[in-house]
C-alpha positions as CSV (number, residue, x, y, z in Angstrom):
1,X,-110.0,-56.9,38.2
2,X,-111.1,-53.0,37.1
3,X,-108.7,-50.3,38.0
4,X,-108.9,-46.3,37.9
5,X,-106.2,-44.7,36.3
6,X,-104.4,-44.4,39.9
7,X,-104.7,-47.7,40.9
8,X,-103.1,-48.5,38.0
9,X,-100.3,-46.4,38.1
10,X,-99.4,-47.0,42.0
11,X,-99.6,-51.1,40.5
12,X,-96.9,-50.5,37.8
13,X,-95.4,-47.2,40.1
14,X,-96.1,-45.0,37.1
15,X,-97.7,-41.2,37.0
16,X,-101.1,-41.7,36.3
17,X,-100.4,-38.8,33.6
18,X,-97.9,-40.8,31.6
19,X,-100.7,-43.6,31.6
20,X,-103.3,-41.1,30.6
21,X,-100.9,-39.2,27.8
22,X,-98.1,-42.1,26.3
23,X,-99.3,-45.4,27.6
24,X,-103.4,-45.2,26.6
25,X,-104.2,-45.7,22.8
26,X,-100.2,-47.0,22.0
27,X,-99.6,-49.4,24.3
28,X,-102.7,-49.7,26.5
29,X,-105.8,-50.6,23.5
30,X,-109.5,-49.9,24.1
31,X,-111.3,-52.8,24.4
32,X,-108.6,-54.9,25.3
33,X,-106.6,-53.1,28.2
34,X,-109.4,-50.8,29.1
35,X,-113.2,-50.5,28.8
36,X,-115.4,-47.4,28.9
37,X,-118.1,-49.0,31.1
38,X,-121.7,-48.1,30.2
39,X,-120.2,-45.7,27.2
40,X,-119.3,-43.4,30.0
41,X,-116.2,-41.2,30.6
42,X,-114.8,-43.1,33.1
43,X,-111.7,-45.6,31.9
44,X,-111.3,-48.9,33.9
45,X,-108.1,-50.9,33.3
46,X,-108.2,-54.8,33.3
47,X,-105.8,-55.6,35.4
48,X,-105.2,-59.3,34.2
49,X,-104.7,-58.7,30.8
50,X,-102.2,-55.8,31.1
51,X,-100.4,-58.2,33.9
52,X,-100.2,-61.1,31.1
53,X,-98.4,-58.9,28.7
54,X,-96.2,-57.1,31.1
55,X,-94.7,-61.0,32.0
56,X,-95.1,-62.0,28.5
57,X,-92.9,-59.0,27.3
58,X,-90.1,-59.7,30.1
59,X,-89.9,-63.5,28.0
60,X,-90.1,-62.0,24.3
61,X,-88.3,-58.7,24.4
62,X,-84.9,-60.4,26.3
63,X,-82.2,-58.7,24.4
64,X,-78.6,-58.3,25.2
65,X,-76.5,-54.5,24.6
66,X,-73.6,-55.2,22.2
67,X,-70.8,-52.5,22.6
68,X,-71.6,-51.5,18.7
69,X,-75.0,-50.6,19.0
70,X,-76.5,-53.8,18.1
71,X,-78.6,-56.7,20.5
72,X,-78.1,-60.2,21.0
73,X,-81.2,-62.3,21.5
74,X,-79.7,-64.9,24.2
């Protein structure tokens, strides 16, 4: 599925600015999360693919806050 920038953002209740400015090029790659379709202006976001990763990253990133500053991995 192909989002707009605000379609996006009211999915993952984000500004569509912070998707625009901090998310698009870091986290977000062209080509994978996003296409330029018909090497227009226009960004459309694969929903499906960003999905995957958000769910995969809930699975991979599980760490615990130890009191000294450190993180326990389960």
């Amino acid at each position: 599925t192909y989002l707009t920038t605000e379609e996006l953002s009211s999915k993952i209740k984000d500004d569509p600015r912070t998707i625009r400015q901090s998310l698009k090029d870091s986290v977000l790659i062209g080509g994978k999360h996003y296409i330029r379709p018909f090497g227009g202006l226009k960004i459309l976001y694969i929903w499906e693919v960003i999905e995957q990763e958000m769910l995969e990253g809930l699975n991979s990133n599980f760490a615990i806050p130890l009191a000294n500053g450190g993180v326990s991995h389960g």
